[in-house]
N, C-alpha and C positions, 0 to 999 in steps of 0.2 A: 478498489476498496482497500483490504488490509490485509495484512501479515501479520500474525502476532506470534510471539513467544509467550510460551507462559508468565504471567504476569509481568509483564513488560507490556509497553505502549507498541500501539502498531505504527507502520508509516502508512502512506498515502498511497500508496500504489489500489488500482479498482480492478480487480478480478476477483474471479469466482473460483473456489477451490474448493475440492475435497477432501480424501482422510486416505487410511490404508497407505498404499506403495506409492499413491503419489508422495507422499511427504519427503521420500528422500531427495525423492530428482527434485524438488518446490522448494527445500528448506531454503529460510533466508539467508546471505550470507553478507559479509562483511565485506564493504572497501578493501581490494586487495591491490598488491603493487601487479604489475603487468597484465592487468586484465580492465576492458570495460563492461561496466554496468547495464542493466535493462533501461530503456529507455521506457517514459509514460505510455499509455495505449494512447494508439492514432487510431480517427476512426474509420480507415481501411489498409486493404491490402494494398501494398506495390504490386503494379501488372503489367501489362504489355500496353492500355492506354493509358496510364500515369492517371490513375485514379486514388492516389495514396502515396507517404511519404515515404520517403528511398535515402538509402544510404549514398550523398553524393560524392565525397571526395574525401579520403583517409591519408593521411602523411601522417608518416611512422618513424621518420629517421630524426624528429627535433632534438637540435642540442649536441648532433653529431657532427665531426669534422664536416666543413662545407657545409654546413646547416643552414636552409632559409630561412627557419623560424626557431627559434629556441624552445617552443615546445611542441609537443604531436596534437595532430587536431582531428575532430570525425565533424563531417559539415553535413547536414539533412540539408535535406529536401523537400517544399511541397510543390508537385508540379497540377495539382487542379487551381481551381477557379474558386475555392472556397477555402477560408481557415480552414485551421486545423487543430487542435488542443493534444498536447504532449502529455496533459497529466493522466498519471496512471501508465504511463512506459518508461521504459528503461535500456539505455544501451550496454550492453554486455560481449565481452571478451572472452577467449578461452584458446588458451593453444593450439598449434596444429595437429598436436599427437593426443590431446586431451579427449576424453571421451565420459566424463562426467560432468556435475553442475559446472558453469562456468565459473571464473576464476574471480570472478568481482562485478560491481555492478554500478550503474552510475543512474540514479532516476532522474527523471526528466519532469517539468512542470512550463506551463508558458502553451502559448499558441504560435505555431506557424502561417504568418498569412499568407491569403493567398499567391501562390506565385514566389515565396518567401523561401529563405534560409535559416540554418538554426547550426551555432559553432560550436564545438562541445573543445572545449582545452582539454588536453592530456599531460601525461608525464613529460620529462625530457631526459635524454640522454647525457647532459653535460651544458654547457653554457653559449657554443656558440649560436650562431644564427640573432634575428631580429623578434620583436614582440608580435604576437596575433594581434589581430582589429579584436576588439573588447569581446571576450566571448560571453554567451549566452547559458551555457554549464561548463564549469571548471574543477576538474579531477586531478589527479595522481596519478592515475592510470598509464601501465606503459606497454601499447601492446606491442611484439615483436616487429620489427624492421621487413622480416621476410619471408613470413608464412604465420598463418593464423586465422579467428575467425570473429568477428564483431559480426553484432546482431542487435537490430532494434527489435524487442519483443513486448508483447503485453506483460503487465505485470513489474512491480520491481522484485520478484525474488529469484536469484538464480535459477536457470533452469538447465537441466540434463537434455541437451537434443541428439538423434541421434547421427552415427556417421553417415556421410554421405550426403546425396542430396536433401535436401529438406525444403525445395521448393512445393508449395500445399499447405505445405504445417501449418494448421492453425493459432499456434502461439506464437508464429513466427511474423511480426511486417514488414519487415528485411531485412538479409541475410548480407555477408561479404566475405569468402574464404578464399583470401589468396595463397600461393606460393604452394606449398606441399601440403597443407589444409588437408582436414580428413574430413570435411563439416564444409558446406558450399550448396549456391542452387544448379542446378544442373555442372557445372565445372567448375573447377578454381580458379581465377584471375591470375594471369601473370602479373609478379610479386617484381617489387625492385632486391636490387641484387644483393644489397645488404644497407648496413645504414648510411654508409657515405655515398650507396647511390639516391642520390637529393631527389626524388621523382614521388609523386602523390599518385593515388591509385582513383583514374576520374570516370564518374558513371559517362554515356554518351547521351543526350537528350532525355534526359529525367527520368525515361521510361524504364519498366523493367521486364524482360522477358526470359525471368528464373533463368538465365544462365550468364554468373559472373563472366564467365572466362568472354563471353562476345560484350557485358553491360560494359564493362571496365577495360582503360587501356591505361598505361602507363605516360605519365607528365611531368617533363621538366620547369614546366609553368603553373605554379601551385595559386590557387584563388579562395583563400579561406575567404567564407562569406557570413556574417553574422543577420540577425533578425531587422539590421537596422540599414541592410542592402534595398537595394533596388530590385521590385518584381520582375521574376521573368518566366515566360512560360513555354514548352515545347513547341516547337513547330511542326508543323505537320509534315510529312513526307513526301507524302501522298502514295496514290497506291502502287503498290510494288509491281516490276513487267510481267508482263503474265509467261509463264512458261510454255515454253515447247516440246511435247504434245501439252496439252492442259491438261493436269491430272484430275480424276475422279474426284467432288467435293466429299467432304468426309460427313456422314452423319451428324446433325444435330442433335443435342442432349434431350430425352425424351423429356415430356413434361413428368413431375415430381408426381409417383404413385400415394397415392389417398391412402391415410394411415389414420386411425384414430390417436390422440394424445398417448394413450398406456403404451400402446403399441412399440412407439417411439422413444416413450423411457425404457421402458421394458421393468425386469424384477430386481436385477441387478443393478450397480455403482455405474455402470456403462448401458451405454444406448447400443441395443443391438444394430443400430441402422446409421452409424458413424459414417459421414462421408457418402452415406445417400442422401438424393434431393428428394424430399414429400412435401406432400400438401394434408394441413389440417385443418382440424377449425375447432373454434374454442371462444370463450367469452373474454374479453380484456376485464382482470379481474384487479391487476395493478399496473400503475403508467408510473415509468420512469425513466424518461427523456427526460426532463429536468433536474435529476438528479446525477447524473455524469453517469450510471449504468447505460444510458443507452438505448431503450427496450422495454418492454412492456412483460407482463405476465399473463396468461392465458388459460383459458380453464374448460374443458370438455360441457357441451350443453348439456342439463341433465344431471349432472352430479353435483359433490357438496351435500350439506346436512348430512343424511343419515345413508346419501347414494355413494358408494366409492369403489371403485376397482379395487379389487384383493390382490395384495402384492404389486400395483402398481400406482404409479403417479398419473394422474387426472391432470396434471400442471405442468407448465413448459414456460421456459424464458424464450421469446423473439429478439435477441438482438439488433437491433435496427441501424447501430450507427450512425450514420447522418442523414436517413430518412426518413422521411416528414410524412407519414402516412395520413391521410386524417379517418382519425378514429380515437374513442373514450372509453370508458368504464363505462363497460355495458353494455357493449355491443358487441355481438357475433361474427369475426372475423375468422376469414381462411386467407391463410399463410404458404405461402410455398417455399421453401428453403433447405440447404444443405444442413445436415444433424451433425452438432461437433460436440464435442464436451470441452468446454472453457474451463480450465484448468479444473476441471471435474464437475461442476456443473452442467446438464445437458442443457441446449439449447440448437435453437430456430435460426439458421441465418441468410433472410433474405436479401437478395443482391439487388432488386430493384425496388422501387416505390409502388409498383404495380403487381410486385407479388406478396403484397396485402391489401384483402380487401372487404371492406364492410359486406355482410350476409345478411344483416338486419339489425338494425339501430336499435338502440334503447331496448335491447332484450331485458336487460336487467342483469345484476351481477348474484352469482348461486349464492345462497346460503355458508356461511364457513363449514366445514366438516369437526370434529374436535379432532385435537390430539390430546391422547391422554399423558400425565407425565410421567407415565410409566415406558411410552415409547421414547425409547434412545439409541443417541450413536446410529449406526447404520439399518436402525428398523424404521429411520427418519426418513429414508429413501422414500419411503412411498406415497411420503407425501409433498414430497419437491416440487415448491412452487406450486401447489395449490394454496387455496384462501383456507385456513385454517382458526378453530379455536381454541389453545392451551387450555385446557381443563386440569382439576390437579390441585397440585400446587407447585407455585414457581418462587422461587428465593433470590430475590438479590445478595448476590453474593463478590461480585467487586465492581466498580465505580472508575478503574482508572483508566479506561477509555472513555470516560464522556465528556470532559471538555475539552478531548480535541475531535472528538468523532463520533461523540454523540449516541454513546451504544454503552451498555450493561450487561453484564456478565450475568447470567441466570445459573441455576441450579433448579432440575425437574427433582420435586420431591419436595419432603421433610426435613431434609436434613444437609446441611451446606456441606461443599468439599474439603476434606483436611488433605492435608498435604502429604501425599505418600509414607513417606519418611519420617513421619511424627507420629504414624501409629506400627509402622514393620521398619526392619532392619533391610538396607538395599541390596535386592535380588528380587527372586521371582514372585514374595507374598507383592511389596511393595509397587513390583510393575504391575501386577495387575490390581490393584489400588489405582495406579496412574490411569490405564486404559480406564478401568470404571470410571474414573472422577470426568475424563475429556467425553467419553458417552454421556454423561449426565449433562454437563455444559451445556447452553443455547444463548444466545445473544440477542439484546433486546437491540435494534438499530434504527436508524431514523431515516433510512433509503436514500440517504447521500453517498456514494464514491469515495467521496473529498473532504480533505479534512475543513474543519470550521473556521470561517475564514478565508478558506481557497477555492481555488474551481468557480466561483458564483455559492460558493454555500457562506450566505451573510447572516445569516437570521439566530445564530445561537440554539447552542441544544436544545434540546424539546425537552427533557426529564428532572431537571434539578432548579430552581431557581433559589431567591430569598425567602420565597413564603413555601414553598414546596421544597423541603428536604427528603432524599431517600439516603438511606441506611444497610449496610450489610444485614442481610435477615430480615429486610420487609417484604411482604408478600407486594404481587403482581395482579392486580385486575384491569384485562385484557379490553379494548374496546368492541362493542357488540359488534361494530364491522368485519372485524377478523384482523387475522395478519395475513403477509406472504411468507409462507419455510423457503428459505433460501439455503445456499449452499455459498461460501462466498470466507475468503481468506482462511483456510483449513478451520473453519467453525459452522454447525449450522447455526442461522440466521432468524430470527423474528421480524421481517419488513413490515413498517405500512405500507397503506396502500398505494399514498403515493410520498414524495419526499414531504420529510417536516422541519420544523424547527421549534424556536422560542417563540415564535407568533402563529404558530399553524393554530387550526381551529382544534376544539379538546377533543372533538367527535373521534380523531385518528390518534390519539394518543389513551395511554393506558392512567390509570393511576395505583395508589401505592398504599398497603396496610401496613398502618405503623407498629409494628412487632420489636421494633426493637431501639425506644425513643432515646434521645439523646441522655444522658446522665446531666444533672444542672454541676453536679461536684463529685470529684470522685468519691468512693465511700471511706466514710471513718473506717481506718486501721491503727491507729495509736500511734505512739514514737514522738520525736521532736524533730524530725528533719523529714521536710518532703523534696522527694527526688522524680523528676517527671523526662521525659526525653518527650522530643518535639524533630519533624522531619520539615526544614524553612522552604524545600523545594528549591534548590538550585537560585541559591539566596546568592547574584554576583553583584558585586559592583562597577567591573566594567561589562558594557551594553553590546549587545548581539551588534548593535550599530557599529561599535569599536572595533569587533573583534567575533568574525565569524564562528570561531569556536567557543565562546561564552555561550552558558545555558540559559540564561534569564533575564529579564527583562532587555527589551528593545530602545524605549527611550526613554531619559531620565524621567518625565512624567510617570511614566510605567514601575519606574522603578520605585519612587515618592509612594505609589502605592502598595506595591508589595510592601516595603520597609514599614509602613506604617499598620498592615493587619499583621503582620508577624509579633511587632514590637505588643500591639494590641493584647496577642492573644499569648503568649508567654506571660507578660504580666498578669494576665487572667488567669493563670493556671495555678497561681498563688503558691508557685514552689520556689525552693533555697534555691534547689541546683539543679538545671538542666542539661540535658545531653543534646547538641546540636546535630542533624546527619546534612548532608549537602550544601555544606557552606562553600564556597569558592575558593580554593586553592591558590591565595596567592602571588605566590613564584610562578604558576604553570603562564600568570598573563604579564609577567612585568613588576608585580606590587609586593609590596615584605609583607613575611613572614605574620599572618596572622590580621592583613590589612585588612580586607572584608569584615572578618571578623569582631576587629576593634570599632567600626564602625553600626554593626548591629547594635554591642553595647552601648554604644555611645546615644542611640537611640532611644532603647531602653531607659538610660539614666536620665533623658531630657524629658523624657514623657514622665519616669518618677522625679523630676525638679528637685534630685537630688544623685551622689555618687551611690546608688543602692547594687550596682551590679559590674560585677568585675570578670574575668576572663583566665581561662589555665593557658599559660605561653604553649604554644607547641615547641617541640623540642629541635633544636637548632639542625639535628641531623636531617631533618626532613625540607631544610631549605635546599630542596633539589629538585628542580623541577623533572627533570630525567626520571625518577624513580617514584613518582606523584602521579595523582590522578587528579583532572580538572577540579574534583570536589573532594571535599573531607571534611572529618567531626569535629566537633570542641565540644569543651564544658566549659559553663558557663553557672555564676553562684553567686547567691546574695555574700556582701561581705559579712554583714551585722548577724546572719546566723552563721558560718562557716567560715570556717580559718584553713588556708591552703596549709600542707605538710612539703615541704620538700618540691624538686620537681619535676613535671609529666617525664616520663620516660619512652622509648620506641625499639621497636627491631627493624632494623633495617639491611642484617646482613643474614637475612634467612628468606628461601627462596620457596614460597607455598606455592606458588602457583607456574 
């Protein structure tokens, strides 16, 4: 799912997250130089029969004297019989001696198929050596030559693991600590000796059996392999000699002890029963295998409406993976599975198809329970993943995740969130301002993963259209089915029941009380000059197509169309002079000084069929691309009411930040 920053867009990465002391080790971080990223979730673990992707083969020395390849590579692995889908993980980096979040992180997106490769480009050292076969993600990244530790994990946000082994870890789908590595499965791999020793670090038969130091051996014969390779799959061994005497077989894992749903949340953020295997049962209350989570939702028989465990959750996610159970909404299933919490969400995770199984068809799904919108922040607990009815009132209170991902910002209450620091001076009134405002917060989402557009999610948001506008400040009326409370990218969560979109039927979506309708004109204030500022949205002119680092439109089709509701709706605004934010920069791609910008006007003046709008030069100092940011502001003014004075001025040798 997502990561967010306060108001800031999420990316795509799909886990489940909580609140409190995870946030430090979970915070997102930045593209950094000598470290790899998270790669997407895969949907399983590397193991001992190659049932899940593996890290295959790392060179670290590109670009170094005697260099084979002029940049460093990490090549995956799928050694089953079935795709596999990257999105939602991330490969990540972190020093030998490092012992916090990792140093940088590289998301992943695409499918490995069966039997398949997947070439991740890194940094490089310097220039010599030859080019990689076309890679399949390409980074910056430069992890060290000769100790260190890369990790394909769920999630794209950095994550804190701890020293030592960490073969089990649940955030973990595979690990690689070579060299002097404080971070490794069972041991470190021997590391090449530094960077001019030219040698790649190569798993042996796909498999993995949590311990580098025997998966991996050291290779003068480097075989980066991309998604566009030839299948290949392990061979079998066959069974190993049997030893002399035969020692005692070792106990089998008892079956999973019978626990009710509460039981297994428990009252607290944590599941008392981490890392035990139980069996429950509960009604599939939400399906969301179709939507890249994975898994379904489940609900104690007997509860909901007006029935609910005090202090505890009635509700549990099953992660299922890439098993195909058959079962629906509404039917009474027991589950057997190990209890993890997903990056703070508890959940169910069974390892076969046969430890879920129908108890009785078409039970019917419980009644929702309410939530009033007086419970918040971590009183939410208790109702994790159960079917739920927001009762209350619920405020739309921002919009800027839903055309990539399909989700709105809630506010429980009266009264929407100000912003810390607009009503206290920053310290301790004002943080706790912050914590109140992030308890109050819920998300209204559409039980997609992925963002819009990706993953298989084609269908367009479910909440905003042409004839359906929502608004900052319009109330919320919930659908009579309920929702699912989720926990999922450090926010709780509002799900339906099952994934939706622009075409889903109305029954699982909510609608909206207009509280707060559009203004047809701003209101009369007097004066002779109207001044209005307008945000173009990453208004470029050259195309994501051109230039991976452009913000905005992909092809000039795309682009015809931005350019022309922009031109639209500034001239609608019926002001002298506007303030531009997000115009394109530029120098930063190649173009002078103000070229984007001359070109929106230019628009402008065609659509008025005549010269009615002109433009304030930016100031020469700033033709730097060095000391610029991909985007920046202008003004922009009717000539016939305003007369330029003199002109724009900047600072450019003072250091704010």
């Amino acid at each position: 799912m997502k990561s967010v920053p306060d108001g800031e867009n999420r990316t795509v990465p799909s886990s489940f997250r909580r609140r409190g002391a995870r946030l430090g080790a979970l915070a997102a971080t930045t593209v950094a130089a000598l470290s790899f990223g998270c790669l997407a979730a895969v949907p399983a673990f590397a193991d001992t029969s190659g049932t899940g992707v593996v890290i295959n083969e790392a060179y670290l020395s590109g670009g170094s004297a005697g260099a084979a390849y002029t940049n460093k590579f990490v090549e995956l692995y799928n050694p089953t019989h079935a795709a596999v889908t990257l999105d939602g993980l991330s490969l990540q980096y972190r020093s030998a001696t490092g012992t916090g979040n990792s140093s940088g992180t590289v998301p992943l997106s695409g499918t490995i198929a069966a039997g398949g490769y997947y070439l991740i480009q890194g940094g490089s050292n310097g220039t010599n050596g030859t080019a990689l076969p076309t890679p399949d993600a390409t980074s910056g990244l430069n992890p060290s030559g000769a100790s260190g530790t890369i990790a394909l994990v769920k999630g794209a946000s950095a994550i804190a693991l701890p020293t030592g082994s960490v073969a089990g870890n649940a955030d973990v789908i595979d690990l690689l600590g070579y060299g002097a590595s404080n971070t490794f499965e069972g041991a470190a791999a021997t590391a090449p000796a530094g960077n001019t020793d030219v040698k790649s670090l190569n798993r042996t038969g796909g498999a993995d059996t949590d311990s580098n130091s025997a998966d991996f051996t050291l290779s003068a014969t480097l075989t980066p392999k991309n998604t566009s390779a030839a299948a290949e799959f392990p061979t079998d061994p066959g069974p190993e000699p049997t030893p002399t005497p035969t020692p005692t077989p070792t106990e089998t894992q008892a079956p999973g002890e019978t626990k009710t749903i509460a039981e297994v949340q428990g009252t607290t953020d944590t599941s008392p029963l981490v890392d035990q295997t139980v069996t429950v049962q509960g009604i599939v209350t939400g399906d969301f295998r179709t939507g890249g989570y994975k898994g379904i939702a489940i609900q104690t028989e007997g509860t909901g409406g007006d029935v609910k465990t005090d202090g505890a959750s009635d509700g549990i996610f099953v992660y299922l993976n890439a098993l195909a159970p058959s079962v629906a909404r509404g039917d009474l299933v027991s589950v057997t599975g190990k209890v993890s919490e997903y990056f703070g969400q508890t959940q169910i995770n069974p390892a076969a198809v046969g430890d879920v199984s129908v108890v009785k068809a078409g039970v019917g799904v419980p009644q929702p329970v309410a939530l009033p919108d007086g419970v918040r922040g971590a009183d939410r607990e208790a109702y994790e993943n159960m079917l739920v009815t927001p009762t209350g009132t619920y405020k739309l209170a921002s919009s800027h995740q839903l055309y990539n991902y399909g989700a709105l910002w809630l506010n429980a209450g009266d009264k929407l969130n100000v912003k810390a620091t607009e009503l206290a001076r920053p310290g301790a009134d004002a943080d706790a301002i912050t914590a109140a405002n992030r308890a109050n917060r819920i998300l209204l989402d559409d039980g997609w993963s992925s963002q819009i557009g990706k993953g298989g999610h084609t269908g367009g948001q479910p909440y905003f259209t042409k004839d359906t506008v929502v608004r900052n400040g319009d109330t919320v009326n919930f659908p009579a089915e309920g929702e699912i409370l989720q926990y999922g990218f450090d926010d709780w969560r509002l799900q339906p029941v099952v994934p939706i979109s622009g075409t889903s039927d109305a029954s699982h979506k909510p609608t909206f009380g207009d509280e707060n309708p559009r203004p047809a004109a701003p209101p009369a204030v007097g004066g002779d000059v109207k001044v209005a500022s307008f945000n173009v949205y990453n208004f470029f002119t050259t195309l994501t197509s051109q230039d991976a680092n452009a913000r905005g439109a992909k092809t000039d089709a795309q682009f015809q169309i931005q350019r022309s509701k922009i031109v639209s709706a500034i001239n609608g605004l019926g002001a002298d002079v506007v303030g531009l934010m997000e115009v394109e920069n530029g120098p930063k791609f190649g173009l002078a000084l103000d070229a984007p910008l001359k070109n929106l006007v230019q628009g402008l003046n065609d659509a008025a069929g005549s010269e009615v709008w002109d433009y304030v030069r930016t100031p020469a100092a700033l033709n730097d691309p060095s000391i610029t940011d991909a985007i920046t502001t202008a003004i922009i003014y009717k000539k016939a009411s305003v007369t330029l004075k003199g002109d724009a001025s900047t600072v450019v040798d003072e250091t704010v930040f």
